[in-house]
N, C-alpha and C positions, 0 to 999 in steps of 0.2 A: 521536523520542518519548522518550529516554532519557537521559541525561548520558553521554558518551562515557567507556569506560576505556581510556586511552593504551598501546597495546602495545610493549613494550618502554621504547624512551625518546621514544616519539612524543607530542608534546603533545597535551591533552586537548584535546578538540573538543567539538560538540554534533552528534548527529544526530538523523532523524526519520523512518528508514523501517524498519519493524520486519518480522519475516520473520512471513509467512502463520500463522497459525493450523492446532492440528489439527480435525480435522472434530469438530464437537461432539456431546455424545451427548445424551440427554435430559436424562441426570442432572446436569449442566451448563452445560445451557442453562437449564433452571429457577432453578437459582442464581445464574445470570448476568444473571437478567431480574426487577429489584426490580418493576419495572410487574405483571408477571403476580401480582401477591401484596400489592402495596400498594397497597388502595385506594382511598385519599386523594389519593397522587400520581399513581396510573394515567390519570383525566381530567387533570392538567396537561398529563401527557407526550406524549397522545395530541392534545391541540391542538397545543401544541407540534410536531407533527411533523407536522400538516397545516397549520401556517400554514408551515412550512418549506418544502414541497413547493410548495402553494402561491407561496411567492416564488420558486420554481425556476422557474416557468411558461413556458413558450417561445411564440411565437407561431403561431398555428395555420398548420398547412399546412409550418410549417419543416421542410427535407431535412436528414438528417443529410448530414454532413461527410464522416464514417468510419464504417463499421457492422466490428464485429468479432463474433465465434460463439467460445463459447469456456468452458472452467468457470469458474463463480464461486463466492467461501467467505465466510464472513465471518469479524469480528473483532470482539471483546467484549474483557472483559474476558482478561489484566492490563493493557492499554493504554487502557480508559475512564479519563478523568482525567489522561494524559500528553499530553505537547505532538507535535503531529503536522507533517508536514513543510510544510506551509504556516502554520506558525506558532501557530494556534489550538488551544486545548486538544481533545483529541480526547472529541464525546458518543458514546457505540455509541447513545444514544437519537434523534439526528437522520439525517439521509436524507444521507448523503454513502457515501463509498467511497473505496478507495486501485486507486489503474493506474499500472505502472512509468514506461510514458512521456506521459502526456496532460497540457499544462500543467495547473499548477495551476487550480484553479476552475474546469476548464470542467464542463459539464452532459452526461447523458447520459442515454438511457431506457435501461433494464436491461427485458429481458422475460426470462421465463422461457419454456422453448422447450418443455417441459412441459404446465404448467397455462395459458400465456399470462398470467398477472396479471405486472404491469407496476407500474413508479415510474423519475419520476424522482430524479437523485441529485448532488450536489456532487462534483467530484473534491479532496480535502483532504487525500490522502495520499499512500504509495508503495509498492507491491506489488503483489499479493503473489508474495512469492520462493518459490515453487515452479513448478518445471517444469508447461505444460499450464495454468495458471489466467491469466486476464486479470484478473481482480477479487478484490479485498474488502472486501464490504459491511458496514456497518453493521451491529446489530441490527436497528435500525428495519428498517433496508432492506429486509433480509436475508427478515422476517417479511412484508413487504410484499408481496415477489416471490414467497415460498414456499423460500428458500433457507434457512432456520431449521434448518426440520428434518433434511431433505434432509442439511444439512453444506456439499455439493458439488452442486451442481449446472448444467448446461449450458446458458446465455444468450444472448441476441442484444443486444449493445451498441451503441447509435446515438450519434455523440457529435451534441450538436445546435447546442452553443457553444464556443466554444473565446474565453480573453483576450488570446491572441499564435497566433502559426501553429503549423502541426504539423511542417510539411516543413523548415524556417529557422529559425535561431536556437537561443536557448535553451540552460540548461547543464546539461552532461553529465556522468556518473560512471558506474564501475564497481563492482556487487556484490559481495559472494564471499561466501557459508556456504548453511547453516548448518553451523556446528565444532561439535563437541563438548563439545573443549576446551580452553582459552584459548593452550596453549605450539602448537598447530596453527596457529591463525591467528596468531599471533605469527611463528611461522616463516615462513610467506607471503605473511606483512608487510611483514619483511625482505627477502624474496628480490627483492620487485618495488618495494621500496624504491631497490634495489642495482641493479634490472636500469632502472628508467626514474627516473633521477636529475628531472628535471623536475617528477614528480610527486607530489604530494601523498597518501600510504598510513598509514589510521587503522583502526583494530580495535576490536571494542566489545562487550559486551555486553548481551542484549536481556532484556524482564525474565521469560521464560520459562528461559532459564539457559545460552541456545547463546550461541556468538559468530560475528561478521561482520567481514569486511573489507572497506571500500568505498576507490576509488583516486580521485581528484581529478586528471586530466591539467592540464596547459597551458591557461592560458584555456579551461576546459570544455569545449574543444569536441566536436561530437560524432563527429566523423572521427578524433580520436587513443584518443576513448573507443572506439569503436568496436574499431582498431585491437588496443590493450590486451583488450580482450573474446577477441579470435580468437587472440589469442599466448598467452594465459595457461590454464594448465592446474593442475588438481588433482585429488589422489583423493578429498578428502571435501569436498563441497560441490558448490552449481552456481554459474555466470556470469551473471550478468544485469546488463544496458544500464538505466540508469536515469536523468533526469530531474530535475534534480533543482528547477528551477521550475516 
């Protein structure tokens, strides 16, 4: 979602998966949500995101693939308006969400295990990097399901399409943060620079103000990402396996 800052002497790169959000508060979410306050634009937006839904549509009776249980967060703004890992500018006003590993585009009913209100949703992104979360949604979404307020809340995910498999193929990388501050991930940049000559190790920062290291194995694969995931150790930060089509 952000222009890469090259750590050390690492060349700049582009990435697109930004770490999870904090739980929002009210006083936050009101500012974050022009719909609720402008109301000229609040009828576009609101079509707008049921002709969206709308085009998600699955056909009746479809089984999901993969069902996962799990918390989900959303994501608003600073990342409305940045380019997201499937390439498109990211709306928080349309019905998508970001999941570490589900390719790209596939579709998925989000319920809320709560209140039971339900939407379906785009997969358009990649996260989110916190420990314990499967998802994060949209705004739209977010409001859809009831996860708005809430911040955090525990969902039932059904995926119901997928545009490649889930089990084969596809390419793979490694996470690392969130840092602090920028000489930490620089250091463990280096170190797995030095330790897995093969691979490809970029550092960056995200536009809340942490940074990230993600590792790029050997032909993506996800046997040596994997690999890399279970050797690598830090004190500040988590590990996460990620997806990156």
């Amino acid at each position: 979602m952000i222009l890469l800052i090259g750590c050390g002497a690492h060349q700049q790169a582009k990435a697109s998966v930004p770490p999870a959000p904090a739980i929002a508060t009210s006083e936050s979410t009101e500012d974050a949500s022009p719909a609720e306050t402008d109301t000229e634009s609040a009828p576009r937006r609101t079509a707008s995101r049921d002709a969206e839904e709308e085009s998600l549509s699955v056909p009746a009776g479809a089984k999901p693939v993969l069902v996962e249980t799990g918390l989900a967060s959303w994501y608003g703004p600073p990342y409305h308006n940045h380019r997201g890992s499937n390439g498109e500018i990211y709306n928080m006003h349309a019905m998508t969400a970001a999941h570490r590993t589900l390719p790209l585009g596939s579709i998925v009913r989000v319920t809320n295990q709560k209140t039971g209100h339900s939407a379906l949703v785009r997969i358009t992104d990649r996260g989110p990097f916190v420990e314990g979360r499967i998802l994060d949604l949209s705004l739209a979404a977010a409001k859809k399901t009831d996860v708005w307020r809430a911040g955090v809340t525990e969902v039932r995910m059904e995926v119901l399409y997928t545009p490649s498999p889930l089990q084969t193929g596809g390419r793979w990388a490694v996470q690392i943060g969130a840092f602090e501050k920028q000489h930490t991930a620089d250091k463990l940049a280096g170190h797995l620079s030095h330790r897995y000559h093969t691979a490809k190790v970029l550092c960056f920062g995200s536009p809340v103000g942490d940074w990230w290291v993600r590792v790029r194995v050997q032909d993506d694969s996800r046997k040596k990402a994997e690999e890399v995931a279970r050797e690598t150790r830090t004190d500040e930060g988590s590990i996460f396996l990620v997806r990156l089509d």
